[in-house]
C-alpha positions as CSV (number, residue, x, y, z in Angstrom):
1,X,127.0,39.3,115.8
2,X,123.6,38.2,117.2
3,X,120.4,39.6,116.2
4,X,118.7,42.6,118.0
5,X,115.2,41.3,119.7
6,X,113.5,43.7,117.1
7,X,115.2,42.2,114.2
8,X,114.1,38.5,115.1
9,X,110.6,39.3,115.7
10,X,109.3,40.6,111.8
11,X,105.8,42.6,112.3
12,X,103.7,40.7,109.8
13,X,103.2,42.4,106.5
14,X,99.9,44.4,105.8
15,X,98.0,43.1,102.9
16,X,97.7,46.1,100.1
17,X,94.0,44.6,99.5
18,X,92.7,45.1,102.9
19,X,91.5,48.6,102.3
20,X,90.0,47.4,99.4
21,X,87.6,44.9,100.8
22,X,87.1,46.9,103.7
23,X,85.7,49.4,101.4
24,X,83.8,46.2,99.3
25,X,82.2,45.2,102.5
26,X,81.1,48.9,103.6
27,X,80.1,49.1,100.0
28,X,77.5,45.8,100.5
29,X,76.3,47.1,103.6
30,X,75.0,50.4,102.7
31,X,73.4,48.9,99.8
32,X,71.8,46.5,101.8
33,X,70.1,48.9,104.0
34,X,68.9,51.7,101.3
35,X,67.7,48.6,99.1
36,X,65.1,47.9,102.6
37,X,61.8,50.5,102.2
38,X,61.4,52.5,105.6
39,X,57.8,53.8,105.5
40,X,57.5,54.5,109.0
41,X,55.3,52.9,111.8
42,X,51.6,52.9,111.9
43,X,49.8,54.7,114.6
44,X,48.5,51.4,115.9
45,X,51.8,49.7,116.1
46,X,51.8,50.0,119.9
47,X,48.1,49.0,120.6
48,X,48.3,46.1,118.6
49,X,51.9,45.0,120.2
50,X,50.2,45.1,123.5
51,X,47.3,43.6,122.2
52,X,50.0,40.7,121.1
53,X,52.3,40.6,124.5
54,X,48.8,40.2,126.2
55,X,47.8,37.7,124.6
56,X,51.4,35.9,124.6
57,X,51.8,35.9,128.3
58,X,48.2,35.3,128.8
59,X,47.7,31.6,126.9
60,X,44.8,30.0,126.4
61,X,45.1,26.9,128.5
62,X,41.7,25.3,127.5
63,X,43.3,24.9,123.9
64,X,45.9,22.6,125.1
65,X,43.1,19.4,124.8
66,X,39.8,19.5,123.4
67,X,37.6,16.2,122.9
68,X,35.8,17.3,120.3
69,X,38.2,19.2,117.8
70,X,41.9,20.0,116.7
71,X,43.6,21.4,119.8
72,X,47.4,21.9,120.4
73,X,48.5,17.7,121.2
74,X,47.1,16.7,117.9
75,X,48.7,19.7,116.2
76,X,52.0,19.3,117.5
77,X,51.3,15.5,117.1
78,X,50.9,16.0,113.7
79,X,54.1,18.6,113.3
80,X,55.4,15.0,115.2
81,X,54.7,12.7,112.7
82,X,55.6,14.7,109.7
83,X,59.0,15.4,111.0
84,X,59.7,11.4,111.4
85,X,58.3,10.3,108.0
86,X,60.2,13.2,105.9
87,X,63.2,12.0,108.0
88,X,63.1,8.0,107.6
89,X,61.9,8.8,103.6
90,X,64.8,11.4,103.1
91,X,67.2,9.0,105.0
92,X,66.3,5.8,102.9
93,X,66.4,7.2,99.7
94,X,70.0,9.2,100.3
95,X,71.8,6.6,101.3
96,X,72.5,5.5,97.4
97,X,72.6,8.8,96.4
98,X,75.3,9.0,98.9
99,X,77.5,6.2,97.8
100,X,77.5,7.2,94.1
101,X,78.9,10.5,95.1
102,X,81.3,9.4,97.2
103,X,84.6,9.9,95.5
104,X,86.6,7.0,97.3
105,X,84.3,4.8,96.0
106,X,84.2,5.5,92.3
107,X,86.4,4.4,89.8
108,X,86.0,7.6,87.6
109,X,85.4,10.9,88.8
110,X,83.0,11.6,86.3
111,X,80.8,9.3,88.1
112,X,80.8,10.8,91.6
113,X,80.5,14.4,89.8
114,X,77.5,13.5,88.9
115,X,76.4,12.4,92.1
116,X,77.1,15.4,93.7
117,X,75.2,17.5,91.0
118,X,72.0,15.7,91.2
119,X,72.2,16.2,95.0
120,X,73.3,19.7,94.5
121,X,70.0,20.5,92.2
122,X,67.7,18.8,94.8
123,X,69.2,20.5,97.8
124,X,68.4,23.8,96.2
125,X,64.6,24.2,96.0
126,X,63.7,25.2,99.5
127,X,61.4,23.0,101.2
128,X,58.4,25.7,101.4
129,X,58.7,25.5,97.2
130,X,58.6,21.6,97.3
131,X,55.5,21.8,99.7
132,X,53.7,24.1,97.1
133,X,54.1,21.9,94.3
134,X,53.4,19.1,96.5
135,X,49.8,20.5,97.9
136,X,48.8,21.4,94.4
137,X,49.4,17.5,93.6
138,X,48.3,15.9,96.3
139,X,45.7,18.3,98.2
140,X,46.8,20.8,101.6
141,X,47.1,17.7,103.8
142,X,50.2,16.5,106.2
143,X,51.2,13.9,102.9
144,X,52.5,17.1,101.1
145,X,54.6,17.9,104.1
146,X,56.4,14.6,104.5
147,X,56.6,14.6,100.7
148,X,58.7,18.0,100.9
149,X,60.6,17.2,103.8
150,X,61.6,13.8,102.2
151,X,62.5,14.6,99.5
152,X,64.3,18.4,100.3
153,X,66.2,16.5,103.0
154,X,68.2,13.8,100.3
155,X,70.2,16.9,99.1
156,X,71.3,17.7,102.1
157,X,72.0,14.4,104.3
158,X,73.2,13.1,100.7
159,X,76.1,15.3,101.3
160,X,76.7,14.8,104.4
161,X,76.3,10.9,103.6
162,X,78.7,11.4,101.2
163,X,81.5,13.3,103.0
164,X,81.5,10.7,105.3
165,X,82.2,8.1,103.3
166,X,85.1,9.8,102.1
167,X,86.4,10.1,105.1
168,X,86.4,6.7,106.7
169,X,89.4,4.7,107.0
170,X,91.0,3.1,104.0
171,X,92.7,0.4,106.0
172,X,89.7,-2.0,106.3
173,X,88.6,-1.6,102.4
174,X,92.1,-2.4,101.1
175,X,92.7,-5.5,103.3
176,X,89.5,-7.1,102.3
177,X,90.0,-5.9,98.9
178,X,93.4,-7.7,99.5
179,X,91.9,-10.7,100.8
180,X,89.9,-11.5,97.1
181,X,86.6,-10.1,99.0
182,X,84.0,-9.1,96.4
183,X,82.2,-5.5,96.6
184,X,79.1,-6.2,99.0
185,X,81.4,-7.7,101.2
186,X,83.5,-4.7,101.3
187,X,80.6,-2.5,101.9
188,X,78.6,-5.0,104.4
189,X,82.2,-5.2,106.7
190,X,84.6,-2.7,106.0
191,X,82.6,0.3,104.6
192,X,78.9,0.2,107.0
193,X,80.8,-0.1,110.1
194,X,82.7,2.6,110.0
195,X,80.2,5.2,108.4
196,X,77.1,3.9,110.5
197,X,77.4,6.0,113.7
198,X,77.9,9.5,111.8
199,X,74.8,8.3,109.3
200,X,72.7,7.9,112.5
201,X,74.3,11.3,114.1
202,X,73.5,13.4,110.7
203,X,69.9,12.1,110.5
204,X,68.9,12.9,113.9
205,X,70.3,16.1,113.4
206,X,68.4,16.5,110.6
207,X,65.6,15.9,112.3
208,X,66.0,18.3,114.4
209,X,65.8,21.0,111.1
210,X,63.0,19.1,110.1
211,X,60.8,19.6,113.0
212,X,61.5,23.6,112.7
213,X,60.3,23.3,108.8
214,X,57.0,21.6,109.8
215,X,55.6,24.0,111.9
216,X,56.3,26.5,108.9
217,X,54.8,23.8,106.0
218,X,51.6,24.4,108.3
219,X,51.1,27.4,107.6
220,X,50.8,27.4,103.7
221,X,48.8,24.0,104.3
222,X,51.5,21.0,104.6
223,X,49.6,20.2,108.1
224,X,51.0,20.4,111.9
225,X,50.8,23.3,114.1
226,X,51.1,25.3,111.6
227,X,47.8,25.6,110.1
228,X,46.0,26.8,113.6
229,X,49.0,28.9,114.2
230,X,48.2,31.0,110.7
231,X,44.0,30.7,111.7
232,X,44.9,32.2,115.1
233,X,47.0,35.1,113.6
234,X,44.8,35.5,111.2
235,X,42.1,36.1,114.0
236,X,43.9,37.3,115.7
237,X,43.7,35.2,118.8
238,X,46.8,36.2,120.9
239,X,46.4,33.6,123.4
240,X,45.9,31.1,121.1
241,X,48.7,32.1,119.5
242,X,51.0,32.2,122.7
243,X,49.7,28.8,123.6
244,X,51.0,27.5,120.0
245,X,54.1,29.2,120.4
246,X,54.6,27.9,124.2
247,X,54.0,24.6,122.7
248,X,56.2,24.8,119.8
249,X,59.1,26.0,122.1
250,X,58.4,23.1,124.7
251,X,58.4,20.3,121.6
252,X,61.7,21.7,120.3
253,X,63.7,22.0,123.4
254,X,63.2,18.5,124.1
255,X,63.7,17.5,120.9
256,X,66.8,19.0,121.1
257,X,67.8,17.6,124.5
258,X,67.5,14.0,123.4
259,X,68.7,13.9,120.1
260,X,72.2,15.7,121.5
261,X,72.1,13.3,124.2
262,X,71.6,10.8,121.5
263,X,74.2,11.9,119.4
264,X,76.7,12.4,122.3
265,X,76.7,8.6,122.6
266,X,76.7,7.8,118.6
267,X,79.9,9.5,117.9
């Protein structure tokens, strides 16, 4: 006898622990929001939030270039400059860290474990926290930036180093190692081939996040933009502020647009 239609087709079976995180998650979210103070809003919240959306949409053009002082192109020159350093230091330094995690690579897993614990403990000090220890080393200058931008980036682009190497082809490695070929040779033809086009991809990516964590380093005095951004608030000079901003929006976006461009054609 053949099967009804509602016999063949099962309705699936309701988990008995849906309720239950339903009610976890509800439970998170309300303590979330009591946990946030609500004092209320200060009488002079809407004349200075004009006072700001005036300034914003009114810029100060004259900031843009000035002979004789720090004006938006060096600042964003600066942000610039940072960004590429902590980038090409991060990006040399990872790469070993990146092959000693890699677990295809090592002949004991204790080894690469290790690996990806060192890069695990430096990708977890923010890069703000890095840049404070750095100014109080080397002075509030733009060296402290790159300094925590180089090294705060190894933890993360060691990782994605890392997974990369894992997953590359084993066919090339095995017939050279098959041929008698020693270890450099493996790596210089077999290993650097393949893994070279995603290195390049992940560290213009990671540019990218580096040129968004410059303008902040400014502002506790890492250099860039952000160190007039933080005067002109502090000022409160709203269109010098929205000129910043207009600037920092402009520098991103193209940013943006060529690296994925750029990364469109590596991968």
């Amino acid at each position: 006898m053949s099967k009804s239609w509602n016999d063949t087709i099962r309705k699936p079976k309701k988990s008995p622990y849906r309720w239950i995180i339903i009610t976890v998650i509800a439970a998170v979210y309300v303590w979330a929001i009591a946990g946030v103070p609500f004092t209320g809003i200060k009488e002079t919240a809407g004349q200075i939030s004009k006072a700001i959306l005036a300034g914003l949409f009114s810029p100060d053009w004259g900031y843009v270039y000035l002979p004789d002082g720090e004006d938006l192109l060096r600042g964003l020159l600066d942000t610039l400059a940072i960004s590429v350093l902590g980038t090409v230091i991060s990006t040399v330094i990872c790469v070993p860290f990146a092959f000693w995690a890699a677990s295809n690579l090592s002949r004991s897993k204790l080894i690469s474990g290790s690996g990806k614990m060192v890069l695990s403990v430096i990708r977890t000090f923010p890069e703000i926290i890095m840049a404070l220890l750095f100014i109080k080393a080397v002075g509030p200058v733009a060296f402290a930036g790159v300094l925590a931008l180089g090294l705060h980036s190894v933890g993360m682009l060691g990782k994605l180093f890392a997974d990369e190497i894992e997953n590359m082809d084993k066919g090339p490695v095995e017939a050279l190692t098959a041929c008698g070929a020693s270890r450099l040779q493996i790596l210089w033809f077999a290993v650097l081939p393949q893994v070279l086009p995603g290195f390049l991809s992940y560290m213009l990516y990671r540019f990218e996040i580096n040129v968004r964590s410059a303008t902040i380093l400014g502002i506790i005095g890492a250099g860039g933009i952000g160190t007039p951004l933080i005067f002109a608030l502090s000022s409160r000079s709203w269109d010098r502020v929205g000129i910043i901003l207009l600037g920092i929006i402009v520098m991103i976006t193209l940013i943006d647009w060529i690296s994925g461009a750029l990364r469109k054609k590596l991968v």
